[in-house]
VOBA-1610 file (N, C-alpha, C; in pm, whole numbers, padded with zeros to 5 digits, always signed):
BEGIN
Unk+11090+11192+08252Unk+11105+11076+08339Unk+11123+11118+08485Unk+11209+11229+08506Unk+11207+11259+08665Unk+11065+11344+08666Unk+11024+11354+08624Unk+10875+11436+08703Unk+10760+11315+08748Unk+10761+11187+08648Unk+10732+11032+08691Unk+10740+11019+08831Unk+10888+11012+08800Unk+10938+10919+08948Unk+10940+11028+09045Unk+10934+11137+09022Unk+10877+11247+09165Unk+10785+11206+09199Unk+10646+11158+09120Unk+10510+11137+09173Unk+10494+10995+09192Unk+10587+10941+09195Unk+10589+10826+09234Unk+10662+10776+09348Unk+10751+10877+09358Unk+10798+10885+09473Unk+10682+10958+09630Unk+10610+11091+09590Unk+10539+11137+09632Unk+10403+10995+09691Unk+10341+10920+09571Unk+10261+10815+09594Unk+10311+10735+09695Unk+10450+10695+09674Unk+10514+10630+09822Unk+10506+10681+09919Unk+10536+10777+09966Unk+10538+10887+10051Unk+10391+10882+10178Unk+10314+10880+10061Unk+10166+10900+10118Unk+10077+10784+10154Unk+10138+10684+10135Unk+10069+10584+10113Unk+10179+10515+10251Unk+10320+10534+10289Unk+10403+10525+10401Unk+10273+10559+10526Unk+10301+10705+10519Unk+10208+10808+10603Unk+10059+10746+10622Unk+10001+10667+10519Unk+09848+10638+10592Unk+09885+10497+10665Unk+09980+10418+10591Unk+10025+10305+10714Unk+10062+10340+10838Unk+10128+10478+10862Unk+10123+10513+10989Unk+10051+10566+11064Unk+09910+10588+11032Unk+09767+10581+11096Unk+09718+10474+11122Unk+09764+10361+11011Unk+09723+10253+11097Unk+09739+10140+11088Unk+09857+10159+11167Unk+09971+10125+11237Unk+09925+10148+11371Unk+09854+10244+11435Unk+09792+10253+11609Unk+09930+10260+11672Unk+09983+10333+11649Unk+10166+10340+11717Unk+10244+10220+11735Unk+10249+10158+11619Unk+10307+10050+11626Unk+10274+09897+11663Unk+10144+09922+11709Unk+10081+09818+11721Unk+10025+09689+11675Unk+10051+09706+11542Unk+09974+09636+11396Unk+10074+09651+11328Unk+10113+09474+11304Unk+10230+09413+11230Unk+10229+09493+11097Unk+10133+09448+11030Unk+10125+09472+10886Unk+10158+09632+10838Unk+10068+09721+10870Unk+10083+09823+10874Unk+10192+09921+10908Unk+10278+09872+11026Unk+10400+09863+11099Unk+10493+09877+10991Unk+10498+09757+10921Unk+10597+09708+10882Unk+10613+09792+10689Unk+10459+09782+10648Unk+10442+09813+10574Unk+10490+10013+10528Unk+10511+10069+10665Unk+10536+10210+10678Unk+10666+10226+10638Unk+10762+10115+10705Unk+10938+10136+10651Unk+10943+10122+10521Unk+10864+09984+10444Unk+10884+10002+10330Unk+10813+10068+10206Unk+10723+10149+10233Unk+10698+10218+10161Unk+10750+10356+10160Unk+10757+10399+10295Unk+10906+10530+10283Unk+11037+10521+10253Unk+11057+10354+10274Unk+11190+10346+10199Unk+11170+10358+10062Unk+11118+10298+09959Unk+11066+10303+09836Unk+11037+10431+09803Unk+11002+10511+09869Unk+10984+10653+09817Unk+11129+10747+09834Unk+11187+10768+09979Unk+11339+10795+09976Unk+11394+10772+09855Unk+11411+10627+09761Unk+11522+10590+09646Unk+11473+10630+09586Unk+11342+10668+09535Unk+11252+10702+09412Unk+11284+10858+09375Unk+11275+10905+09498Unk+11297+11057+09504Unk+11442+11076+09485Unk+11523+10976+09539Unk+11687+11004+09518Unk+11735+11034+09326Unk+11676+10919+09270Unk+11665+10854+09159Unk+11561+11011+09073Unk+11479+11062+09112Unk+11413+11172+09075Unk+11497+11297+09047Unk+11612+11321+09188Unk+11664+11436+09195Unk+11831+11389+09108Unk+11864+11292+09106Unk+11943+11253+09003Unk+11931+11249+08886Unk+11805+11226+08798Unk+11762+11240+08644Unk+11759+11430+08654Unk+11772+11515+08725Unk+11769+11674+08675Unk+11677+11751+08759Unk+11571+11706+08878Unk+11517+11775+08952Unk+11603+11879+09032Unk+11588+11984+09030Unk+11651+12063+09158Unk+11584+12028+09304Unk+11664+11984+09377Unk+11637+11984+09517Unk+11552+12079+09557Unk+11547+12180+09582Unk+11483+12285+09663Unk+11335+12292+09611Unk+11301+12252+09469Unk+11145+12301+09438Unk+11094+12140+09409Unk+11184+12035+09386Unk+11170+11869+09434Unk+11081+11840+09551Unk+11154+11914+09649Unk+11131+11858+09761Unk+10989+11951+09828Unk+10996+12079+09789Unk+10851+12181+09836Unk+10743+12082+09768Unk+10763+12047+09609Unk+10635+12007+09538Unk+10573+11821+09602Unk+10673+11781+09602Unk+10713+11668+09723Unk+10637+11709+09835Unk+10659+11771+09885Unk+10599+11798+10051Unk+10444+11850+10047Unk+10463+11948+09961Unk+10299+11985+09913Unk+10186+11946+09902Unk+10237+11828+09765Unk+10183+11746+09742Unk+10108+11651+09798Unk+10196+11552+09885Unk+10194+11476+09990Unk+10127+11501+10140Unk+10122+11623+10147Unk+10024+11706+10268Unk+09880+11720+10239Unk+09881+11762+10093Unk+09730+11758+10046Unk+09623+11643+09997Unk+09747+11574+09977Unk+09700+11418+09936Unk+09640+11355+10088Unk+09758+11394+10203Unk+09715+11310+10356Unk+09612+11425+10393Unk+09586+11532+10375Unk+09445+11596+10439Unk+09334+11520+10374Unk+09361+11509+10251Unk+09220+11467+10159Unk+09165+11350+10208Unk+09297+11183+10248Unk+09317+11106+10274Unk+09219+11088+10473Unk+09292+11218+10543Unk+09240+11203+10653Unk+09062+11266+10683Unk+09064+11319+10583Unk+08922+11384+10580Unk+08818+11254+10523Unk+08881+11175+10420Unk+08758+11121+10355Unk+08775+10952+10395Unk+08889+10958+10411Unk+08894+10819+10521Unk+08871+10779+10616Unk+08985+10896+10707Unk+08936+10856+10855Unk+08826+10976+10924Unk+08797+11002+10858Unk+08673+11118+10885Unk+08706+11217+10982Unk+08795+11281+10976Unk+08863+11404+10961Unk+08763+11485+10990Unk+08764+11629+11102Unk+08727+11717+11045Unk+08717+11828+10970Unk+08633+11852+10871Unk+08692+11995+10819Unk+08662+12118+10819Unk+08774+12192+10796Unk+08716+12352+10882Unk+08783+12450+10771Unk+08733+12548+10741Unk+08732+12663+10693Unk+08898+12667+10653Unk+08945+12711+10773Unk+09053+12712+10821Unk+09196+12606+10732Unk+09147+12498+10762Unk+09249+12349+10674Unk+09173+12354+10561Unk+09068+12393+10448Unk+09026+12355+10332Unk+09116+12479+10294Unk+09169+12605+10347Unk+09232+12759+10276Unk+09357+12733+10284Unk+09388+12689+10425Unk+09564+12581+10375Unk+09603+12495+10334Unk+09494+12426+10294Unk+09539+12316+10151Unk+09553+12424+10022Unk+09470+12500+10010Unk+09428+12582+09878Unk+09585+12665+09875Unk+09620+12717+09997Unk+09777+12776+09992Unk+09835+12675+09926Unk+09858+12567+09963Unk+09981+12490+09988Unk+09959+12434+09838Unk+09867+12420+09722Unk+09845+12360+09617Unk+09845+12516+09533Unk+09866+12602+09569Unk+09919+12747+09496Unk+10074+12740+09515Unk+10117+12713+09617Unk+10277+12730+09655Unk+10314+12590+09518Unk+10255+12539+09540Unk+10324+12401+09453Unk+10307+12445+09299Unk+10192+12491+09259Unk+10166+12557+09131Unk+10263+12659+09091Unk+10318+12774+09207Unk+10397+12881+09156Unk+10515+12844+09168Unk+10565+12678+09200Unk+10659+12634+09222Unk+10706+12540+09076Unk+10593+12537+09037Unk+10609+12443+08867Unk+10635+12552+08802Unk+10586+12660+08824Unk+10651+12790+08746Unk+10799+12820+08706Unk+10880+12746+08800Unk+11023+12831+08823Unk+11066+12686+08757Unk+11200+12738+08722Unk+11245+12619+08607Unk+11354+12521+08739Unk+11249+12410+08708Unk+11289+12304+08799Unk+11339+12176+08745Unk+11460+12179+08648Unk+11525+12104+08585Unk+11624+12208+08524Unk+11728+12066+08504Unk+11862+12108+08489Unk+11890+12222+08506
//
């Protein structure tokens, strides 16, 4: 159940973050508004995550990871992003760090 609500927390997370693209710095009600509450919703989700037995420290990397690779993918194929050599090998890090991070015993 907490590995659920990690990625559901994570889904909040990312889905906060593309409202704040557009959002145009605040400019656009909906979007605006829609950014607090979907990072709020993800904050309790993740609270509620690391309370059912997640350890904080590899919670929050796979959390962050996650959520970075999801908004590159997001800014590449949405907002047409460019991509370079360079950001396709640090996504590929950053989805190895998260992999050798499911490795290590990340509960109770």
């Amino acid at each position: 159940m907490s590995w659920f609500l990690l990625f559901i927390a994570i889904a909040f997370e990312v889905a906060g973050t593309t409202c704040m693209k557009l959002s145009d710095g605040f400019s656009k009600l909906v979007p605006s508004v829609l950014l607090f509450v979907f990072y709020g919703i993800s904050f309790a989700v993740f609270s509620i995550a690391l309370k059912k037995g997640i350890n904080l420290s590899a919670a929050y990397a796979i959390w962050c990871g996650i959520g970075m690779s999801l908004i590159a993918a997001i800014g590449i194929f949405y907002f047409g992003e460019p991509v370079t050599a360079l950001k396709m090998g640090s996504i590929v890090f950053i989805i190895l760090g998260v992999i050798g991070l499911s490795f290590c015993k990340v509960t109770g």
